[in-house]
LOVOKOL-684593 format. One record per residue (C-alpha): residue number from 1; x, y, z. Coordinates in pm, 1 decimal. Example, Ala and Ser with C-alpha at 12.3 -4.5 7.8 and 13.67 -1.06 7.14 Angstrom:
BEGIN
[pt 1,[1230.0,-450.0,780.0]] [pt 2,[1367.0,-106.0,714.0]] 
//
This chain:
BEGIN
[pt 1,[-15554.4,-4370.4,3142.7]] [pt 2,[-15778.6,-4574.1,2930.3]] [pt 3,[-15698.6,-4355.2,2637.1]] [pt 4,[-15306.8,-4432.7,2696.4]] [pt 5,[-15384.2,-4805.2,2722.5]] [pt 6,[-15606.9,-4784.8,2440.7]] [pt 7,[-15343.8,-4644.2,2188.5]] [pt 8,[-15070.1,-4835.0,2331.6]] [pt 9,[-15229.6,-5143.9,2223.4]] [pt 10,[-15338.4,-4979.4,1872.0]] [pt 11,[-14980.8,-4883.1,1801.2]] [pt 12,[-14839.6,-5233.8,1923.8]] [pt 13,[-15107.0,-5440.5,1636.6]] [pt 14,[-14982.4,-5190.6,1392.7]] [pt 15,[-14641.4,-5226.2,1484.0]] [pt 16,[-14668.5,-5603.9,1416.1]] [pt 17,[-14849.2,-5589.8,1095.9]] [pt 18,[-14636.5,-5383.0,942.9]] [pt 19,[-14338.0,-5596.9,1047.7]] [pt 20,[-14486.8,-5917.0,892.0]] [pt 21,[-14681.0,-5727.9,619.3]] [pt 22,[-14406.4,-5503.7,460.1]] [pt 23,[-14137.1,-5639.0,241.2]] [pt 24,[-13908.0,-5572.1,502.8]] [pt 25,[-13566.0,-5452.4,524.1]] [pt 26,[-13257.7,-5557.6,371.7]] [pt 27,[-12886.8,-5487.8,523.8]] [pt 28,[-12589.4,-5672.1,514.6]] [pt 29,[-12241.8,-5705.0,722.8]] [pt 30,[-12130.7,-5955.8,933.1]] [pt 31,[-12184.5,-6193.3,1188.3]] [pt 32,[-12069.2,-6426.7,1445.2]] [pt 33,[-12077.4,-6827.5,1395.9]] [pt 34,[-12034.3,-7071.1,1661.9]] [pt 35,[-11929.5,-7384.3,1524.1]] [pt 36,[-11982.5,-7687.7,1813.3]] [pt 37,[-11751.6,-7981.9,1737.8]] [pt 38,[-11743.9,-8346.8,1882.1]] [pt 39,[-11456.3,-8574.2,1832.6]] [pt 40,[-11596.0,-8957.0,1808.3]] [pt 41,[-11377.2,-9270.0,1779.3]] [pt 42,[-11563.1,-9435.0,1463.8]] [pt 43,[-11515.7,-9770.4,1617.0]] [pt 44,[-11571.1,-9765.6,1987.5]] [pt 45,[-11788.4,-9446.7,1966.0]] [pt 46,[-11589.2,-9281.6,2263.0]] [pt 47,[-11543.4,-8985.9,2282.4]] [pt 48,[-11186.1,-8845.3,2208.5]] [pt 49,[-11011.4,-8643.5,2478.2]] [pt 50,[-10747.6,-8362.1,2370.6]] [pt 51,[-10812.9,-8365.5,2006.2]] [pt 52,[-10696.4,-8037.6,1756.4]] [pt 53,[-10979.9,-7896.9,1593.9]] [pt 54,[-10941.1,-7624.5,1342.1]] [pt 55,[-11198.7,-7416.4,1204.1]] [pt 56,[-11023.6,-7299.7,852.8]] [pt 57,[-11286.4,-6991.8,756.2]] [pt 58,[-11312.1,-6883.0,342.5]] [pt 59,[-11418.2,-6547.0,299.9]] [pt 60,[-11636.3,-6479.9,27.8]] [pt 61,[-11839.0,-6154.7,-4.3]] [pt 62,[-12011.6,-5987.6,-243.0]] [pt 63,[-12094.0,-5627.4,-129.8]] [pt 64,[-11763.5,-5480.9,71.2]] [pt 65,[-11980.7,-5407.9,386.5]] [pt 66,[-11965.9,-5831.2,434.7]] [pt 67,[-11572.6,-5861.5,398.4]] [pt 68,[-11497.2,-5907.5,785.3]] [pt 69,[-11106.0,-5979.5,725.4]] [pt 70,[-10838.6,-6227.2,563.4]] [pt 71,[-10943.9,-6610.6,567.9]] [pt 72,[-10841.5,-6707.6,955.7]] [pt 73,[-10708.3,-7015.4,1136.2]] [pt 74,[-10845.2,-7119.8,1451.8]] [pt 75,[-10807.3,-7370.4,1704.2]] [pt 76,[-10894.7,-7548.7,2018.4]] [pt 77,[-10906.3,-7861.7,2207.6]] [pt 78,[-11135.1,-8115.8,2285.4]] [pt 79,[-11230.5,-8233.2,2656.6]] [pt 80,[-11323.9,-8466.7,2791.7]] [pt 81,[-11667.2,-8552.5,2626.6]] [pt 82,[-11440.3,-8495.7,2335.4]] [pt 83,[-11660.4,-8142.5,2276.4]] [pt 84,[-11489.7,-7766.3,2122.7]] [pt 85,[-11587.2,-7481.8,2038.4]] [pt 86,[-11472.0,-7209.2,1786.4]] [pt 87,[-11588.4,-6940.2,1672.0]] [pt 88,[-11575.1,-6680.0,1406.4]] [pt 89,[-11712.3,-6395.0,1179.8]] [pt 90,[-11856.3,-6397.6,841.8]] [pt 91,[-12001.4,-6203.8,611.2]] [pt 92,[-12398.3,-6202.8,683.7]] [pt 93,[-12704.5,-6039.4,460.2]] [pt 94,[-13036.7,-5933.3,687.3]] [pt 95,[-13405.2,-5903.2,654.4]] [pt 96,[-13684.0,-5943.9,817.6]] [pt 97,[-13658.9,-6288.5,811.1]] [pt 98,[-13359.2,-6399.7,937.2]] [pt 99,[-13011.1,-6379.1,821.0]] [pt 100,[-12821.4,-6530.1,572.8]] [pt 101,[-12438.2,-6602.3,657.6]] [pt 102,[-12194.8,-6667.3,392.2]] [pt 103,[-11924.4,-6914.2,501.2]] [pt 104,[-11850.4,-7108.0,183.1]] [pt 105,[-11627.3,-7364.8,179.2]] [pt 106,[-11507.0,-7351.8,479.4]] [pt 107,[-11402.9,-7655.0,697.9]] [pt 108,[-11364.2,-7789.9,1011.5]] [pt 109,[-11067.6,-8061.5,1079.4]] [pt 110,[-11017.5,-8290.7,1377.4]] [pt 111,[-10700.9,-8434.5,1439.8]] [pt 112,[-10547.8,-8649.1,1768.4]] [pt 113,[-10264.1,-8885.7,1780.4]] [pt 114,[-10331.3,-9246.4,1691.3]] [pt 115,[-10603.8,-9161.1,1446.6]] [pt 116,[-10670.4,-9011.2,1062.4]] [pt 117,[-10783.2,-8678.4,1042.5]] [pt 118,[-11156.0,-8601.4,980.1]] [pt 119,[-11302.2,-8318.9,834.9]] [pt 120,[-11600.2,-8130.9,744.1]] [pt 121,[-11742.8,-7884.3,575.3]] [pt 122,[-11956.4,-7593.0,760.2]] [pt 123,[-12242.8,-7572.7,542.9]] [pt 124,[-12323.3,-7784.9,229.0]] [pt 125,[-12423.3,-7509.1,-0.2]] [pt 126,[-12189.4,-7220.4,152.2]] [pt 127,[-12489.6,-7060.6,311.9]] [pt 128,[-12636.5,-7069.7,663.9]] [pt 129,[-12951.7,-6954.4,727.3]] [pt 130,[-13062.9,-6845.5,1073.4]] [pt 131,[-13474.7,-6745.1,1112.3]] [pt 132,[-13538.9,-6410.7,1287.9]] [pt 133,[-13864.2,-6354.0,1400.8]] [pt 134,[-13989.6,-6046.2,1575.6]] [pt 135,[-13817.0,-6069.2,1956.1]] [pt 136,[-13682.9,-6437.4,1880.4]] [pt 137,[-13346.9,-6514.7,1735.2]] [pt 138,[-13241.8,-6872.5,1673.6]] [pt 139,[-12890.4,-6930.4,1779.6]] [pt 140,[-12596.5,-6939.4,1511.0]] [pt 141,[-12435.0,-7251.3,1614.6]] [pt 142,[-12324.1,-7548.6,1350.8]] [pt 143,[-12353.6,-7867.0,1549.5]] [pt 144,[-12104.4,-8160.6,1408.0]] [pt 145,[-11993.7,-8457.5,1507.9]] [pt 146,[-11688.8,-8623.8,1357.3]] [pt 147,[-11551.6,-8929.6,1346.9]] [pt 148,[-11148.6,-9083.0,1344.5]] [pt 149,[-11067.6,-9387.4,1247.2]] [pt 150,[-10731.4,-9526.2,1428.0]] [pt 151,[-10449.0,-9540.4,1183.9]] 
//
């Protein structure tokens, strides 16, 4: 018994070192995004009940493995709090780091009656990156908050 527990516990401090030590893998293909939008009057700062928001994607890949499929359109409504959610798939590269997602320009718009349309892009440089550590994974969600001005 104390032999198992003994090698158990050599294998699992191996195990680790090698994961942080070696120049570790390298993969790509694709991966979900959750994009988290809130629709703000830029005025009252109230929250904007019922407004469109459309997550316009751009695909752009390098190796085939990342194309996912043809730029999409996709929509959904704001509640109450003025809070949607979409969500989509892009092409992603992997290592033992993180991952690397590759959503160039693409955009989110808000639009609701009685105000100009807002809009945003994803990412600044076309390129999320999400740390992966081990057992952890930090969530892929893009938090942003836009504001309308009333026509």
């Amino acid at each position: 018994m104390k032999l198992l527990r003994c090698a158990f516990w050599t294998l699992l401090v191996f195990g680790i070192a090698f994961a942080l030590l070696v120049p570790g893998y390298i993969g790509c293909g694709s991966a979900w995004v959750t994009v988290s939008v809130r629709a703000i009057d830029a005025v009252t700062k109230q929250p904007i009940a019922a407004a469109t928001v459309t997550l316009i994607s751009e695909r752009r890949a390098r190796a085939p493995e990342m194309l996912v499929s043809p730029p999409t359109v996709l929509t959904a409504l704001t509640d109450s709090d003025g809070q949607a959610t979409v969500k989509d798939r892009f092409g992603a590269g992997f290592d033992n780091t993180g991952t690397s997602i590759s959503v160039g320009t693409s955009t989110v718009r808000c639009e609701a009656p009685g105000y100009l349309p807002a809009e945003a892009r994803i990412a600044s440089k076309g390129r999320l990156r999400f740390i992966d550590f081990l057992i952890y994974k930090q969530r892929r969600i893009v938090d942003l908050t836009l504001l309308l001005t009333r026509m």
